[in-house]
Backbone as CSV, one residue per row, in Angstrom:
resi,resn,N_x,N_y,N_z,CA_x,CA_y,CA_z,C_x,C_y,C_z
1,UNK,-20.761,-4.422,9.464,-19.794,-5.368,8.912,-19.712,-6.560,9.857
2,UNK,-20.431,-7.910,9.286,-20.255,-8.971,10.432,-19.262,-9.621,10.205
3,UNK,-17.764,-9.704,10.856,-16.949,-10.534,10.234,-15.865,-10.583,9.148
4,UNK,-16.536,-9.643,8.068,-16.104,-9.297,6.678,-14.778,-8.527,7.045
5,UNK,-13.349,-9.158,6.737,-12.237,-8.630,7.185,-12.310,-7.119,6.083
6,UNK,-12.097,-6.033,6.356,-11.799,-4.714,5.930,-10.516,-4.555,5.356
7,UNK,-9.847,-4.421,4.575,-8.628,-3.824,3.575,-8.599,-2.735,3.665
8,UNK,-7.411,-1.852,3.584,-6.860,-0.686,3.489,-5.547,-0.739,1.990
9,UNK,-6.474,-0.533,0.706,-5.390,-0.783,-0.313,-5.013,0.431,-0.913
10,UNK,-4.089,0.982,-0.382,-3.268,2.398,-0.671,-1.675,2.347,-1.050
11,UNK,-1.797,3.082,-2.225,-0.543,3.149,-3.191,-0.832,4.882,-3.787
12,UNK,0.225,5.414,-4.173,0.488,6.303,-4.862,0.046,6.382,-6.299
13,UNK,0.182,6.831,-7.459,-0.553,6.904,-8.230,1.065,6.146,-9.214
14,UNK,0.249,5.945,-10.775,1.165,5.594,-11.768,1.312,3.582,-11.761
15,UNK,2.408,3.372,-12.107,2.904,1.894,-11.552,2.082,1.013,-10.557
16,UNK,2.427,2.293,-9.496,1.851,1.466,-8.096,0.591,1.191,-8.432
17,UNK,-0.451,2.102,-8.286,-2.122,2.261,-8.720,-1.997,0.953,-9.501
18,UNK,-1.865,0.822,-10.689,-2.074,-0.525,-11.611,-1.557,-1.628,-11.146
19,UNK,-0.820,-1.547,-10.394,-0.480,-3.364,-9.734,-1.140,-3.404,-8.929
20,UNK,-1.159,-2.164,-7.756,-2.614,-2.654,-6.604,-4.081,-3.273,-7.126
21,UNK,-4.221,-2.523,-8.255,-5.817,-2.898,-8.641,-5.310,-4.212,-9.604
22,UNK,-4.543,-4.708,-10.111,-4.113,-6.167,-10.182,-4.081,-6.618,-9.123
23,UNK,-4.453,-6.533,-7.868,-4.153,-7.642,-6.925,-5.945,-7.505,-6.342
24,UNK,-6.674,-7.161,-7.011,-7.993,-6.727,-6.657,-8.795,-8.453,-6.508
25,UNK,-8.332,-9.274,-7.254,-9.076,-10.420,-6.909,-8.317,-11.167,-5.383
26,UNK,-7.563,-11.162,-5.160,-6.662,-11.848,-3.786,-7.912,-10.706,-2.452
27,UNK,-8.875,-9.887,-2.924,-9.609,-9.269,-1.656,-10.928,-9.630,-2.228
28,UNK,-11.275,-10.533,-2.767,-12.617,-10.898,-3.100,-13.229,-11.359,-1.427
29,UNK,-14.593,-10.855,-1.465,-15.041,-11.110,-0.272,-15.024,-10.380,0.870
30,UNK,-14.184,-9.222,1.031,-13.190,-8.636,1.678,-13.974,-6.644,1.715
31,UNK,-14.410,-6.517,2.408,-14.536,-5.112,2.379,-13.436,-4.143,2.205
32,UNK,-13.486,-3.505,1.339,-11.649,-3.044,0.566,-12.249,-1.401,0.476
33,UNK,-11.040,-0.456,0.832,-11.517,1.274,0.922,-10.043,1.695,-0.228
34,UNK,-9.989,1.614,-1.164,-9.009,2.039,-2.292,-8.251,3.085,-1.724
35,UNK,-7.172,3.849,-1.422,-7.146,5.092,-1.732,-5.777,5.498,-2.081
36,UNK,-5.695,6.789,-3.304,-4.457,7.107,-3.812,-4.556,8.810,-3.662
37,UNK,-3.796,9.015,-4.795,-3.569,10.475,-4.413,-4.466,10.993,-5.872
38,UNK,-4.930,10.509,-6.636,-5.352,11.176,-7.932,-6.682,10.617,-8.377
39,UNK,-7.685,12.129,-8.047,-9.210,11.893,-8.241,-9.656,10.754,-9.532
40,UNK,-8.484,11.200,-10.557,-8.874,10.524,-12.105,-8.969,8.776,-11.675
41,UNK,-8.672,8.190,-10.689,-8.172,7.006,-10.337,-10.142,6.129,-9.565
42,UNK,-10.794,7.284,-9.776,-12.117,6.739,-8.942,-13.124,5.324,-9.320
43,UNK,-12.671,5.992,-11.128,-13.654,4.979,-11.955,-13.267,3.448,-11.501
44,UNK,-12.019,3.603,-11.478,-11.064,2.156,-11.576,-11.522,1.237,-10.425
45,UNK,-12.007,1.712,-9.517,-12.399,0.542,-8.228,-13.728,0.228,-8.394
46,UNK,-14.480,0.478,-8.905,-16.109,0.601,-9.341,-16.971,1.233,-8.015
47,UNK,-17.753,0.445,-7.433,-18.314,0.156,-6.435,-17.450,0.467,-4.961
48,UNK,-16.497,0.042,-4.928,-15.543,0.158,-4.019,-15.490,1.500,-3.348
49,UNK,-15.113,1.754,-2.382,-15.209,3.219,-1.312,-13.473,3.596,-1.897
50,UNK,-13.648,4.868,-2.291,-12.211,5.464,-2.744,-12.217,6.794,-2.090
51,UNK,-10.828,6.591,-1.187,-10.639,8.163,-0.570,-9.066,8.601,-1.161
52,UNK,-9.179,9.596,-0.904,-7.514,10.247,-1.922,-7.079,10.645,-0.898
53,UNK,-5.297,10.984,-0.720,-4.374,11.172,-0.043,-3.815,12.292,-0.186
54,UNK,-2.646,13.304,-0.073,-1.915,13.630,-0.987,-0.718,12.858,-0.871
55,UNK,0.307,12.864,-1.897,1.133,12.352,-1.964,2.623,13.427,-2.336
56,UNK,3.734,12.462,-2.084,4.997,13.964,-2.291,6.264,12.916,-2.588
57,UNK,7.006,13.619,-2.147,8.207,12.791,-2.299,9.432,13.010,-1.375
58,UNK,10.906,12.984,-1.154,11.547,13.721,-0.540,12.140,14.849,-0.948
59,UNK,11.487,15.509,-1.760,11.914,17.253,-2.084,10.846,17.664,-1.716
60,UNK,9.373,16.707,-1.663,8.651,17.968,-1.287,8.501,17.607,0.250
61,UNK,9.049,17.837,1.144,8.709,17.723,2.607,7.541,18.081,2.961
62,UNK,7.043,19.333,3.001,5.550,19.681,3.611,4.178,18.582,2.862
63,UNK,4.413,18.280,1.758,3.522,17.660,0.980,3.524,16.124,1.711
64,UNK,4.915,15.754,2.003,5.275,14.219,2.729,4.034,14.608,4.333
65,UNK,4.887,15.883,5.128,4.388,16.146,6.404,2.556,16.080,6.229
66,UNK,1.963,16.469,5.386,0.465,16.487,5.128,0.126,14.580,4.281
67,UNK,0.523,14.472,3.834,0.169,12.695,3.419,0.330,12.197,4.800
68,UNK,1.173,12.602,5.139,1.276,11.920,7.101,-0.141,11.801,7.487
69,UNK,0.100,13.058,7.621,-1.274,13.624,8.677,-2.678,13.018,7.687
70,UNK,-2.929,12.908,6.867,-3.871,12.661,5.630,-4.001,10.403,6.137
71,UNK,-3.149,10.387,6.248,-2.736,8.818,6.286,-3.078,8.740,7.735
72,UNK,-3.064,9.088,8.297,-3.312,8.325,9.673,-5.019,8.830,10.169
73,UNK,-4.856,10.061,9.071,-7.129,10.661,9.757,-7.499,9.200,9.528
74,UNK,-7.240,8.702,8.393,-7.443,8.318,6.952,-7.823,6.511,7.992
75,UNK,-6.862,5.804,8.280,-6.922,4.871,9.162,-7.318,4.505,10.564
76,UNK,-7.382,5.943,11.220,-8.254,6.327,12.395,-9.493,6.519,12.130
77,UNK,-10.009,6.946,10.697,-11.827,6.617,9.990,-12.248,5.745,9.816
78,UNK,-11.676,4.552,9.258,-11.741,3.387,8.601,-11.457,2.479,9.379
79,UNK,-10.836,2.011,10.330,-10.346,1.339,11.282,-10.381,0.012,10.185
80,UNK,-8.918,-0.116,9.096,-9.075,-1.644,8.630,-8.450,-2.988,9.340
81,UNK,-8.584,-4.165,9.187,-7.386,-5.268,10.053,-6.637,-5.530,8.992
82,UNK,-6.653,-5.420,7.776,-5.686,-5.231,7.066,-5.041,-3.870,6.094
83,UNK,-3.783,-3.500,6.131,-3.217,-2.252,5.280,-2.569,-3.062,4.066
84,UNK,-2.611,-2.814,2.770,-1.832,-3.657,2.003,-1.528,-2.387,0.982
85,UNK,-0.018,-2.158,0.177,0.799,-0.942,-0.163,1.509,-1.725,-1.518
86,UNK,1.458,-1.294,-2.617,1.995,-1.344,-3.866,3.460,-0.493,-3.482
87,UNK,3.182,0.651,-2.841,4.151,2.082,-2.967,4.292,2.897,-2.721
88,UNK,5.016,3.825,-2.662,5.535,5.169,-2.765,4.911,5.705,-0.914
89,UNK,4.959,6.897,-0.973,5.149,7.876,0.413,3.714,7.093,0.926
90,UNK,2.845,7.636,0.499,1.415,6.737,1.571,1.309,5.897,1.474
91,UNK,1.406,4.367,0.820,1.316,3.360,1.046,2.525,3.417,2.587
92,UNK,3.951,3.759,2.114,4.891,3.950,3.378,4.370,4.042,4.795
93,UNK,3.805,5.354,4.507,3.288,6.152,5.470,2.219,4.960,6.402
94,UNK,1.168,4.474,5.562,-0.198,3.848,5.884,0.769,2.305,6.640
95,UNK,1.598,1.326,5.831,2.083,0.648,6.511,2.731,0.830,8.356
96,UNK,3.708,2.054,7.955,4.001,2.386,9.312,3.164,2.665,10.208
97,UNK,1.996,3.871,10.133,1.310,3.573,11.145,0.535,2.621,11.297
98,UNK,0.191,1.867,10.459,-0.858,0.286,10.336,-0.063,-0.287,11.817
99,UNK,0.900,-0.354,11.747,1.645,-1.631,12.364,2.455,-0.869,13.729
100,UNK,2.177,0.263,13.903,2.415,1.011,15.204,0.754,0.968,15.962
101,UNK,-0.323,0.692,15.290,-1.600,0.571,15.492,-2.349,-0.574,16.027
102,UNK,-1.304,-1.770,16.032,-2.137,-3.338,15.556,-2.440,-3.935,14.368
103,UNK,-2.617,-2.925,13.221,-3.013,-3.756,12.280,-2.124,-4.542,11.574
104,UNK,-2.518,-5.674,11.004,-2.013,-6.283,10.327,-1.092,-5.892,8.496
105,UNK,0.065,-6.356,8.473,0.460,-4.834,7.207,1.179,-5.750,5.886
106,UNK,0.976,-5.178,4.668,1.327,-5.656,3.612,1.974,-5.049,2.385
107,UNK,3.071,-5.101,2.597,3.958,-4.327,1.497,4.474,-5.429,0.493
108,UNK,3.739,-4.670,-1.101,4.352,-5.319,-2.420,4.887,-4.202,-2.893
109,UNK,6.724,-4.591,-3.054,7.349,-3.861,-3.750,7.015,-3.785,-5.411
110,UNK,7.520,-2.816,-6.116,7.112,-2.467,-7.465,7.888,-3.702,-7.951
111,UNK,7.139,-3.940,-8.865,7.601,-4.642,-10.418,8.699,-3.862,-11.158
112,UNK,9.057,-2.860,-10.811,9.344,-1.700,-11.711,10.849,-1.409,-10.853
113,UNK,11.057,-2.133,-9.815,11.943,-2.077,-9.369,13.109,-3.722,-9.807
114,UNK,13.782,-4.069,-10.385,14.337,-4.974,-10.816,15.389,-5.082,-10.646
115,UNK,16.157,-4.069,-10.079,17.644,-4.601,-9.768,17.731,-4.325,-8.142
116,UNK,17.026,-3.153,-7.670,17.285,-3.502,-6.575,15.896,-2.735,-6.085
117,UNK,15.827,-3.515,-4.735,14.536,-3.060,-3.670,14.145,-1.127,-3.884
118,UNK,12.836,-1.039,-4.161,12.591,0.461,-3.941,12.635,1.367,-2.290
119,UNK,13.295,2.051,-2.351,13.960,2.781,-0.989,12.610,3.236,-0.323
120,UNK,11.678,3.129,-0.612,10.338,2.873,0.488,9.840,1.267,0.857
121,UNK,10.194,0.623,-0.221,10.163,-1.067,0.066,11.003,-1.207,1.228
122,UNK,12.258,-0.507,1.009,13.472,-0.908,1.547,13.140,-0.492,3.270
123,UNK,12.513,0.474,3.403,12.317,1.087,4.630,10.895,0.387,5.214
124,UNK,10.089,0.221,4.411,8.810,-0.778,4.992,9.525,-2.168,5.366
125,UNK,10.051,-2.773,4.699,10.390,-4.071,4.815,10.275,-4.271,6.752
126,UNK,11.111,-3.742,7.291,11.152,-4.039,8.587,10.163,-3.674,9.578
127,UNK,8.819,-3.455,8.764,7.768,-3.324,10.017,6.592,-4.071,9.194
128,UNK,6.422,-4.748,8.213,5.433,-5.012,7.975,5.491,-6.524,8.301
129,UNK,3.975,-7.373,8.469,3.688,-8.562,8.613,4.327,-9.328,7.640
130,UNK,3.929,-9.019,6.248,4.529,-9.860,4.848,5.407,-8.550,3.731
131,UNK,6.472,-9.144,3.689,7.646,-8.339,2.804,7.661,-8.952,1.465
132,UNK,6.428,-8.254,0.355,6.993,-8.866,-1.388,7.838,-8.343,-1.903
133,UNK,8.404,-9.332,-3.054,8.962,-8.810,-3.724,8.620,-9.568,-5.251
134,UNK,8.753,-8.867,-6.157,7.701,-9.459,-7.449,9.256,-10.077,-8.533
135,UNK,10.671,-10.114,-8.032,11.449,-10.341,-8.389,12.317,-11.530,-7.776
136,UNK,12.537,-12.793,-8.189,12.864,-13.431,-7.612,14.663,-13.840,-6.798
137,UNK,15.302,-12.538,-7.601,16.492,-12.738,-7.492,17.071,-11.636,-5.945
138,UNK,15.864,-10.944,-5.570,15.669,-10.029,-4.861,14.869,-10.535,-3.473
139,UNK,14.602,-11.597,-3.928,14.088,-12.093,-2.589,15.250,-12.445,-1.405
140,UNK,15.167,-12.633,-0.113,16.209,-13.144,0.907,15.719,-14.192,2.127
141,UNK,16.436,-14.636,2.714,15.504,-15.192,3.655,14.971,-14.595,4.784
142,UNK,15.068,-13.446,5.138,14.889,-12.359,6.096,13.979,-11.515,5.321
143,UNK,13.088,-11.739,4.046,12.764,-10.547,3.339,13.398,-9.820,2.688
144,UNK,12.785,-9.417,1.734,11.309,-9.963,0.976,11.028,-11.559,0.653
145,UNK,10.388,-11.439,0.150,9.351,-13.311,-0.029,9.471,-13.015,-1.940
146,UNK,9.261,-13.528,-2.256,8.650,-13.672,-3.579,8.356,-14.921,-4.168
147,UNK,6.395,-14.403,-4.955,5.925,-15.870,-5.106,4.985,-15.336,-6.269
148,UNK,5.960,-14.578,-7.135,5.676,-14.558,-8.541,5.134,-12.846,-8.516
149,UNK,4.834,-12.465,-9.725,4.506,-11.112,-9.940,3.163,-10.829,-10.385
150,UNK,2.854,-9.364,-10.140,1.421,-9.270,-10.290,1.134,-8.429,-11.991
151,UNK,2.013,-8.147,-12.733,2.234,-7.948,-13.827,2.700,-8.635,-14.804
């Protein structure tokens, strides 16, 4: 790789998955490694390097404790300069350690969130490089940003 900045574009599956791969032209040029939690999700990047996660939530703790551990092999393999996150527990996960790491980090909150910030947005917000938000009434001047939506 001479140069060619590397992406780390990881989201959870559902919502998230479909707005990340809407933001698939903003990494043109860009060596990009997809990864979610659901094999069915492979076709969708074409060409692109796709690795899977697991993913959980906060009832399932051990499932959260293993996306941990899954998320950081995961960025210690790949070594990207950029992490960029649609959502949910591993995008979370991948931001936080991105940016305990050096790398550079990118959290877009859901579309799907409209009245108020999603409580993993809400908790990324304060460690990442750029804080979206795809809602404009939700933006602040401290974060999130918003500069239109990807849906």
């Amino acid at each position: 790789m001479s140069g060619t900045t590397k992406i780390l574009a990881i989201s959870s599956g559902g919502g998230h998955w479909v707005q990340l791969l809407r933001l698939r032209p903003a990494f043109e040029g860009c060596d990009v490694v997809f990864a979610t939690a659901k094999e069915g999700y492979r076709s969708d990047v074409g060409d692109a390097e796709f690795r899977l996660v697991t993913d959980g939530n906060r009832t399932e703790k051990l499932r959260l404790l293993r996306s941990l551990f899954e998320v950081f092999r995961l960025i210690r393999r790949e070594r990207p300069d950029v992490i960029i996150s649609t959502g949910a527990a591993p995008g979370y996960f991948a931001v936080r350690l991105g940016k305990m790491l050096g790398i550079r980090t990118i959290w877009v909150d859901s579309v799907a969130n409209a009245e108020e910030l999603s409580m993993s947005g809400q908790k990324a917000g304060s460690c990442v490089d750029l804080w979206l938000t795809q809602w404009p009434h939700l933006a602040r001047e401290d974060g999130p940003k918003c500069f239109g939506n990807v849906l």
